[in-house]
Structure formats: structure tokens, C-alpha cells
C-alpha positions in Angstrom: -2.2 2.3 -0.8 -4.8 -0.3 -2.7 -5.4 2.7 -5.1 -2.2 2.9 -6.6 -1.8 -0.7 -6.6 -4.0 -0.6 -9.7 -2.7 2.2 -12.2 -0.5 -0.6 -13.9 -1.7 -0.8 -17.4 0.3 -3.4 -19.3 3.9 -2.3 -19.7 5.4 -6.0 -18.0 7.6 -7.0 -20.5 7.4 -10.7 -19.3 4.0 -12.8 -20.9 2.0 -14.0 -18.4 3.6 -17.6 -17.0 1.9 -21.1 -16.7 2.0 -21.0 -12.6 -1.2 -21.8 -11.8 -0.9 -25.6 -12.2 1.9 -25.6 -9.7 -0.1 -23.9 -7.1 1.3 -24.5 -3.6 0.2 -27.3 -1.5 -2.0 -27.7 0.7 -4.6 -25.7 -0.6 -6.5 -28.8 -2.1 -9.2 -30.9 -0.7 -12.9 -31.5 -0.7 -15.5 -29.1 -0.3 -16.7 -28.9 3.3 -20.3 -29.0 2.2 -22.2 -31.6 0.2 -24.4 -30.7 -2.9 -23.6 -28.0 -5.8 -21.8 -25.1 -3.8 -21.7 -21.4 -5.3 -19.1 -18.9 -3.9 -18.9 -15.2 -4.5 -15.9 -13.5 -4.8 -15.7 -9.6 -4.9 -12.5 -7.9 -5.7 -11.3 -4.8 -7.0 -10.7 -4.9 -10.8 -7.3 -6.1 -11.6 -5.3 -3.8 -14.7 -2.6 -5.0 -16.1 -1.2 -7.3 -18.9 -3.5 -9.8 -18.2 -6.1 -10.6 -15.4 -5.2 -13.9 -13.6 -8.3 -14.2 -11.5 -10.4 -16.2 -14.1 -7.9 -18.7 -14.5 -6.9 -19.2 -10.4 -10.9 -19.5 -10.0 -10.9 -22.5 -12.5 -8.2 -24.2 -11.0 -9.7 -24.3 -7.5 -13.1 -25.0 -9.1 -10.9 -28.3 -10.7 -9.8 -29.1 -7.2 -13.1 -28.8 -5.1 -15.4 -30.6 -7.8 -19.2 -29.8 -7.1 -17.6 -25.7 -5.9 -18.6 -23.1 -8.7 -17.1 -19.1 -8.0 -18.2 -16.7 -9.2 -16.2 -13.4 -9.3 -17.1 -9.8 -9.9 -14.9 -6.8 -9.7 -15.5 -3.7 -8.1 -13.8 0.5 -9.2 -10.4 0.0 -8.2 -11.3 3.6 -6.4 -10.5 2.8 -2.6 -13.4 4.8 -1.7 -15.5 3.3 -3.5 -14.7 -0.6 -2.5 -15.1 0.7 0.7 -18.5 2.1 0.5 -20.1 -0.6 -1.1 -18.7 -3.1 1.7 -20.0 -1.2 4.4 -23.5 -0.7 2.8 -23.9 -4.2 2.0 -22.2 -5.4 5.4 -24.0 -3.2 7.5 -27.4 -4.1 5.7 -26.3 -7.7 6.6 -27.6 -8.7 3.1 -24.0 -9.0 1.3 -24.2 -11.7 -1.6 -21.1 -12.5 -1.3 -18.4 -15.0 0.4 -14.8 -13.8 -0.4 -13.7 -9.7 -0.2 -10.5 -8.3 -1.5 -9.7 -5.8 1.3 -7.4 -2.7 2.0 -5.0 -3.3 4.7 -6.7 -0.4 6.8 -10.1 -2.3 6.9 -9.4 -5.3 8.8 -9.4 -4.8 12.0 -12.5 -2.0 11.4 -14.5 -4.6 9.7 -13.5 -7.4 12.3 -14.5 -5.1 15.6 -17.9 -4.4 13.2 -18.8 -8.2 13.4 -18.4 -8.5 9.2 -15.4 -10.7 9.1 -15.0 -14.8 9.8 -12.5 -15.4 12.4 -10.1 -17.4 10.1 -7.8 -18.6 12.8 -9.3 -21.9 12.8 -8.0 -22.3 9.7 -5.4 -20.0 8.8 -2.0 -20.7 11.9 0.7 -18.2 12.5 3.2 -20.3 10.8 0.9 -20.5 7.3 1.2 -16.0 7.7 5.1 -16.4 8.1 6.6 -16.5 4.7 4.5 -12.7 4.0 6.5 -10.0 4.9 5.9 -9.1 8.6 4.2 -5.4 7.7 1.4 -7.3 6.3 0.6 -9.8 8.7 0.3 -7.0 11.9 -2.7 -5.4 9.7 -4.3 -9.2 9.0 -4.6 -9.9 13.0 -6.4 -8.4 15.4 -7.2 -9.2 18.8 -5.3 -12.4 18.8 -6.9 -13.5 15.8 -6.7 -14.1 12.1 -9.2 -11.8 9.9 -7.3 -12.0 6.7 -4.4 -13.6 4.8 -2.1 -10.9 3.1 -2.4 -11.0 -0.6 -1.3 -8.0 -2.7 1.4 -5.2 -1.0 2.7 -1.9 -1.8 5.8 0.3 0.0 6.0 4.0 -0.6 9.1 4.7 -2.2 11.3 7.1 -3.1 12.6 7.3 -6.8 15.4 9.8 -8.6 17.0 10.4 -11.7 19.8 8.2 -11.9 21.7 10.3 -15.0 21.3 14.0 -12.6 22.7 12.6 -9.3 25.6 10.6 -11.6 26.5 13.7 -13.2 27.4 15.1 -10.1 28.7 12.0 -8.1 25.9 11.6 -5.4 24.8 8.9 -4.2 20.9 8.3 -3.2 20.0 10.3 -0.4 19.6 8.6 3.2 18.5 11.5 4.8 16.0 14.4 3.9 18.4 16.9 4.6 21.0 15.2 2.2 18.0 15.4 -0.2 17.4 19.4 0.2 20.9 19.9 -0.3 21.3 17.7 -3.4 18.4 19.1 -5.0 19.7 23.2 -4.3 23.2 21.7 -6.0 21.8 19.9 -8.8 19.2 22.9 -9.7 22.1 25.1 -9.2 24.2 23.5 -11.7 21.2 22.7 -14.4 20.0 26.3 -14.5 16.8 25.0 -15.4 13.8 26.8 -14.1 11.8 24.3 -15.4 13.2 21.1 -12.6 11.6 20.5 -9.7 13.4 19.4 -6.4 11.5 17.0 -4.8 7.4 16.2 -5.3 5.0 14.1 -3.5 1.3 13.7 -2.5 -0.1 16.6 -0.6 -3.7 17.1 -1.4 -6.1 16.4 1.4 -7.0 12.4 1.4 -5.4 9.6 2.2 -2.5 9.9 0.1 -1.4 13.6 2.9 -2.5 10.9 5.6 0.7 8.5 4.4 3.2 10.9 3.6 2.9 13.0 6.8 3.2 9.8 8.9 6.4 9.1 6.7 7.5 12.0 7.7 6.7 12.1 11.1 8.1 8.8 11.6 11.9 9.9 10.2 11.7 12.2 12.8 10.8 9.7 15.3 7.5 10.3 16.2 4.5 8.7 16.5 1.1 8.4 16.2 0.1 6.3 19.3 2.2 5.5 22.0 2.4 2.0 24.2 -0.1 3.1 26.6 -2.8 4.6 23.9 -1.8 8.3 24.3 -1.9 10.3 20.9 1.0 11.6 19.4 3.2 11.2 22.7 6.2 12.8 21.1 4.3 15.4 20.2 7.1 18.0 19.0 8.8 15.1 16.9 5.3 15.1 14.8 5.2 18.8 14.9 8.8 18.6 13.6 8.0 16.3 10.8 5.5 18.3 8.9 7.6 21.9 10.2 9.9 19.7 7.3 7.1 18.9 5.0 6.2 22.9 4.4 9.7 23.6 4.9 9.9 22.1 1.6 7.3 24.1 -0.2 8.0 27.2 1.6 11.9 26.7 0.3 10.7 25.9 -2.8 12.5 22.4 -2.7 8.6 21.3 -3.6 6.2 23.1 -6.0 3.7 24.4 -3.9 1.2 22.8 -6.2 2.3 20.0 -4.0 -0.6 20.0 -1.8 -3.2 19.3 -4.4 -1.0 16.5 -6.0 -2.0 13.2 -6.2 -0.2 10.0 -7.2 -0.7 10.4 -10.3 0.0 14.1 -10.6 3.1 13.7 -9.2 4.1 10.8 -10.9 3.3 12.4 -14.6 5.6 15.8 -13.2 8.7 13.4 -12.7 7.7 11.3 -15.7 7.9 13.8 -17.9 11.5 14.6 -16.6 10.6 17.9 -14.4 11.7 16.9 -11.3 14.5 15.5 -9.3 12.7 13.2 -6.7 9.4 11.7 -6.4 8.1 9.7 -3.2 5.4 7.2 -4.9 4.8 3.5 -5.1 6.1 0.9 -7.0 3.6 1.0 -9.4 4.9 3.9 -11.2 8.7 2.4 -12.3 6.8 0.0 -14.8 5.6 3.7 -16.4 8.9 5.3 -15.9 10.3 2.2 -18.2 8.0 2.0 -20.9 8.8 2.8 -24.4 8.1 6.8 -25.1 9.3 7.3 -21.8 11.2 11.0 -21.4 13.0 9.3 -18.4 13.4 5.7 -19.8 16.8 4.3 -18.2 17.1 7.7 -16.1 15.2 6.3 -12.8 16.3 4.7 -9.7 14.7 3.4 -6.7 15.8 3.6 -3.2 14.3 3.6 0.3 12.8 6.7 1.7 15.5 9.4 3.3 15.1 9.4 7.4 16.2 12.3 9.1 19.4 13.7 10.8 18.7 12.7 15.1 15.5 10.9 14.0 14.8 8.0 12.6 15.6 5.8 10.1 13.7 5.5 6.6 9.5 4.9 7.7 8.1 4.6 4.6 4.1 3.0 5.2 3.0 0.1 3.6 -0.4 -0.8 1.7 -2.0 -3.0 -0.3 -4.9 -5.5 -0.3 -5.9 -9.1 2.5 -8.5 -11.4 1.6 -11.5 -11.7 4.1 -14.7 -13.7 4.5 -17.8 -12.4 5.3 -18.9 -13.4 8.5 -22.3 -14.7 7.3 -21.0 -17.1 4.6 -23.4 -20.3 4.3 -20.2 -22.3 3.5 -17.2 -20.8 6.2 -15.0 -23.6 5.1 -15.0 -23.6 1.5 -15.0 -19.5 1.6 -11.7 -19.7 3.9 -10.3 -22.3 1.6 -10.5 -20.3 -1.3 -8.6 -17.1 0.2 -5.5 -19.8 1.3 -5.7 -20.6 -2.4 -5.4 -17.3 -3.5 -3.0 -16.4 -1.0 -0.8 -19.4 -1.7 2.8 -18.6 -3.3 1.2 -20.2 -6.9 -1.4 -18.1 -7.1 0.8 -14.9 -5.9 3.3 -15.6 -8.9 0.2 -15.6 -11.1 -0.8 -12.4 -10.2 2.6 -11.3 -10.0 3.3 -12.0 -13.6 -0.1 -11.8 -15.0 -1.9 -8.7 -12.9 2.4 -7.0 -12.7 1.4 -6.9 -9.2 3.5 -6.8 -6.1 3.1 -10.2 -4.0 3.0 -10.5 -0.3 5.1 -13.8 0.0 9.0 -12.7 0.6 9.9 -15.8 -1.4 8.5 -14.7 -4.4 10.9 -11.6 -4.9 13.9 -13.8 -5.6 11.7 -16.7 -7.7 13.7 -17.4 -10.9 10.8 -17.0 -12.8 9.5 -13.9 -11.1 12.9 -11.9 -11.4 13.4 -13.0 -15.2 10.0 -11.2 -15.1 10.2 -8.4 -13.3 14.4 -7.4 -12.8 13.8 -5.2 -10.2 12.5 -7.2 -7.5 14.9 -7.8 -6.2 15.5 -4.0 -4.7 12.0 -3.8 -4.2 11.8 -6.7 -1.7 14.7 -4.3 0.4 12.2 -2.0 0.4 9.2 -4.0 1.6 11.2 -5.2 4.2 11.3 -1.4 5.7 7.9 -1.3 5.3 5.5 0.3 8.6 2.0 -0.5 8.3 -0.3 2.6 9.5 -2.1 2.3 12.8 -3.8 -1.1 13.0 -7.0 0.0 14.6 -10.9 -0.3 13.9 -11.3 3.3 13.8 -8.8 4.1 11.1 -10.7 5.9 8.5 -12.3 8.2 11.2 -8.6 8.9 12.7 -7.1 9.4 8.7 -10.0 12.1 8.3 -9.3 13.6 11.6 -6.1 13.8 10.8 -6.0 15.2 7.1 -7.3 18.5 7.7 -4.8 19.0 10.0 -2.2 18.0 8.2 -3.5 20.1 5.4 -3.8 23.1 7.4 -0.2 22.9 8.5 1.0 22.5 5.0 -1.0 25.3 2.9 0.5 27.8 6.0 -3.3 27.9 8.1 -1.9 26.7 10.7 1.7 26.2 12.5 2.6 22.5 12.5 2.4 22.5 16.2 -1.0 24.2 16.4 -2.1 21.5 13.9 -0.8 18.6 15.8 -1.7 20.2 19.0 -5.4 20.3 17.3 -5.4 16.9 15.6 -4.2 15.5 19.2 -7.2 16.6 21.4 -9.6 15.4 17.9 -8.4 12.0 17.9 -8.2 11.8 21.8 -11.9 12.8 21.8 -13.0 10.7 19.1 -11.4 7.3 20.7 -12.6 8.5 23.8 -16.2 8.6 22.6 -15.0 4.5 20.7 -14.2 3.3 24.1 
């Protein structure tokens, strides 16, 4: 998710590197318009060690002489990006050129007519070296509506001294999980240590975690031929788990108003076992003052016995150009810049953000930087983007009051998915 992408706050140990002279080729050149050329860039506000934006900005200003940009940052609150888009897009009196984007939006902002069809300038070989979960989210249609900039892979992290006290190894089911967590709390006699917690409460976190857990149990949300959840007791058996888990006390039932943030403080502060989250949070789990400093490991989401194997959904942020740019060229230009693997290691290192380009995660400089990337580029690589479909905001708040329902005990799992089904199917009915 974009909004976790952004709770990093400085704890890189690695200064920020002088990348962006050694951007990558190909982005240089002319600007595609003659006379003194102002481009807006709008983009959610980068936290971390440093901001790198400034800088890249310069350097493509340096190699399109006569091109000025202009950036200004938006909340890094998902909701709120998105609202002020749509307001200004729909009003069709956006001031700007460039747009830092969630990977849900595309293809809802291309059907509404906002985005430039990049594909004249962007080929399928230039979106090859990103890993393939964010190019399906950056197409739609046959087309190119955004280059893949910033990504994010849920993960699931666990207290490396606990399961090495009693010789287990990571979990790679979710049954596995439930039994290591009733062993270990058995054995700790702690009343105090939590199994296993995650992101219940009703927004688009619930939306990700109960299509992680549907998808271990091999369902899904949209078969080949359109229909809605066409395994439909494989969903209903994926969030049957999900309450199992309160219910059994595996999860604090406080789970379902948790957040990412919640949940990440609870293990942070050494109270729990396991924690599905993102990335983002092992920079916090390693900082100095840390009650779990050198206690945490990551490792790919659990699948589940006779389902699947680990699903865990990606996220993250693509680079668009709004449709009614006065200079298309220059504006698609400048997100190939950005995008390129220079200006990815910049923001990598600088922003202690998580790069789209598979390359990166091995780059001397980039590892020195960051150790773990290493493992985390395993983990992008089982990364499932959620459905790529213009009406995706409308089917993730059709779908998270279900959900919820099914999880506080409302309503049985299949009831809810029985009831989310015939919602969605009349909603993209009423689309078509």
C-alpha cells in the first residue's frame, strides 16, 4: 500500500549516495517544445533520511536546458492524494503535468480519460527490468498509462530469538503458524505475547489482508470469464481462517481495528509473535531503542495446507501524465527519468524507499546500504497485484464491509462472501 510506503522516518544507516549523476541512459535529450517550458510535478511527500526529489529535478532541468519543474508534494494519506486528483481531474483544470500514483489508480484514471497514453513513448522492453507485479497495474487495455516507480510487498515478519529457542523454522503455511504460536505461548507463559497480528480495521488495509488470505486458499476475486469470486467457498474459507484466528485467540481481537501502524508498534514493542506488514516497518524494528533490535526476521507470507502457495499483494506508487499536458513529450520524458534505475537508487538510498527495478536489489551500492535487500527482492518476486480494474476503489469498499462483517462475527464468512458477490456483480453490472 502507497500509505505505508511513507512511515519511514530516517533510520537508513547508509548517507544518501551521489547517484544522480550516473542516471541511466537514455533519458536525455532536448525538450520537445521550443521557448521557456514549466513542468508541474505533484507527488506525495517523501519521509525519510533525505528527500531526493529536489536534486533528480535539477539534474533533468541540466539536461533539457530551457525546461524548469516545479514540484509540490501532497499528505502522504492515500485518501487524500486520491481526492485531490479526482477533484482537479474531473474539473479538467489540473495545474499540473506529472502525478505520483497508487498502483490501484491507473487503470481507473486511464478508463476516466485523465491519463496520456505513454505507449508512444514508453515500449514493453523499457517496463522489463521492474518486477512483473508492477508492470500488470501500469497497462491497461493494451497500453502504457504509467511507468512503475516505488513498490511495496506485504510481508510477514517474526521474532527470530522465540522461534530459535524452540528450533522452528519460519512458517510456510498458516497452519504451521497457529501451531507455532500455541507452542511458543505455551512454553513462555506470558500472558502478555500475542500470536499473530495484522490489519483488520475496515479500509483498505482489511481489503489486502483478506485477499491474502483468500488467495492461500486458492481463491479468487475474478475469474477468466469476469464472474465474481468463482471459487466461492475457497474465499469463504479464507476469512472462515481469518476469524478463526481471533475467535482462537491466535489474534487479539483488537485485530479488527488495527492498522499498520497499530500492529506494527504491538510487535515492536516485543508483544507478539508475528506480524503481517510491509517492509517499511524492519527499518523501525532495527533502530537504536528498539525492544526487538536484532530479534526480527522476514519471510514470505505462510500459504495454506491444499491451497495455495504464499499470495501476499503488492503496492506502491507509477508515475502518470495528465492527459491535458500542453507539453506530452517533455511530461513523459520526465517520468522515464524518474523511473530510470539512477534515479530509483536515489530514492532508494536517499527517500529508504523500495525501488521497482529488480536490478537494483543486488546493486553493490544499494545492498552496502540497505543489507536486507537482498531477501526482500525474494519477496517482491511473490508479489500479486490486486485486481487491475477501473472500478477498484468502488469494488475495495464493496468489499470491506463484508469482510468486516465476517470478521467482528456479523456475519458467517460465506453469508459475507455470498453478500459481497451479488454487490460487486451488480455494481460492474451497472459499469458495463
Amino acid at each position: 500500500m502507497l500509505t505505508a510506503q511513507y512511515f519511514v522516518v530516517g533510520l537508513r544507516r547508509a548517507a544518501l549516495l551521489v547517484v544522480v549523476a550516473a542516471l541511466a541512459a537514455g533519458c536525455a535529450g532536448g525538450p520537445a517544445d521550443s521557448g521557456p517550458v514549466t513542468l508541474v510535478f505533484k507527488h506525495a511527500k517523501i519521509l525519510g533520511p533525505s528527500d531526493p526529489v529536489p536534486g533528480l529535478l535539477r539534474e533533468f532541468e541540466k539536461r533539457h536546458p530551457g525546461v524548469r519543474v516545479q514540484a509540490e508534494s501532497l499528505s502522504w494519506n492515500s485518501d487524500d492524494q486520491h481526492q485531490f486528483f479526482v477533484i482537479n481531474l474531473e474539473g479538467r483544470g489540473a495545474a499540473f503535468d506529472v502525478m505520483m500514483l497508487d498502483v490501484v489508480w491507473v487503470a481507473e484514471f486511464a478508463r476516466a480519460g485523465w491519463l496520456l497514453d505513454l505507449s508512444p513513448w514508453v515500449t514493453r522492453a523499457e517496463l522489463a527490468p521492474h518486477f512483473p507485479s508492477t508492470i500488470e497495474p501500469a497497462t491497461w487495455n493494451g497500453r502504457v498509462w504509467a511507468m512503475p516507480w516505488l513498490m511495496n510487498v506485504g510481508v510477514l515478519y517474526y521474532r527470530t530469538d522465540l522461534l530459535a529457542k524452540y528450533r522452528l523454522p519460519p512458517p510456510r503455511t498458516w497452519e504451521a503458524l497457529v501451531d507455532q504460536v500455541v507452542r511458543v505461548r505455551g512454553a513462555e507463559h506470558d500472558g502478555r505475547l500475542d500470536g499473530v497480528v495484522w490489519q483488520g480495521r475496515q479500509y483498505e488495509g482489511l481489503t489486502v489482508n483478506a485477499l491474502e488470505a483468500i488467495w492461500a486458499n486458492g481463491g479468487r476475486v475474478f475469474g477468466a470469464d469476469g464472474a465474481v469470486f468463482p471459487e466461492e467457498e475457497r474465499a469463504a474459507g479464507g476469512l472462515s481462517f481469518l476469524r478463526a484466528l481471533i475467535v482462537s485467540g491466535v489474534s487479539p481481537s483488537w485485530v479488527t481495528a488495527a492498522d499498520e501502524e497499530l500492529s506494527r508498534r504491538h510487535f515492536g514493542d516485543g508483544r507478539a509473535i508475528f506480524l503481517r506488514n510491509w517492509p517499511y516497518a524492519m527499518d523501525l524494528f532495527q533502530a537504536a531503542g528498539s525492544p526487538v533490535r536484532g530479534r526480527v526476521g522476514m519471510a514470505p507470507l505462510p500459504g495454506r495446507v491444499g491451497g495455495a502457495a504464499s499470495a501476499a499483494s503488492s503496492g506502491g506508487a507509477h508515475l502518470g501524465v495528465n492527459r491535458r499536458t500542453r507539453h506530452p513529450a517533455l511530461a513523459a520524458e520526465l517520468v522515464r527519468f524518474m523511473a530510470s534505475a539512477g534515479a530509483q537508487k536515489a530514492m532508494t538510498v536517499g527517500g529508504a524507499l523500495n525501488p521497482t527495478r529488480m536490478a537494483l536489489y543486488h546493486d553493490p551500492d544499494v545492498v552496502r546500504a540497505h543489507p536486507d535487500f537482498p531477501v526482500i527482492h525474494d519477496l517482491m518476486l511473490r508479489a500479486r497485484p490486486r485486481p487491475v480494474t477501473p472500478a477498484y476503489l468502488m469494488l475495495s469498499t464493496t468489499l470491506q464491509p463484508e469482510f468486516s462483517a465476517a470478521l467482528v462475527g456479523v456475519k458467517s464468512p460465506r453469508l459475507a462472501i455470498e453478500h459481497a458477490r451479488l454487490r460487486l456483480s451488480y455494481l460492474l453490472e451497472g459499469l458495463r
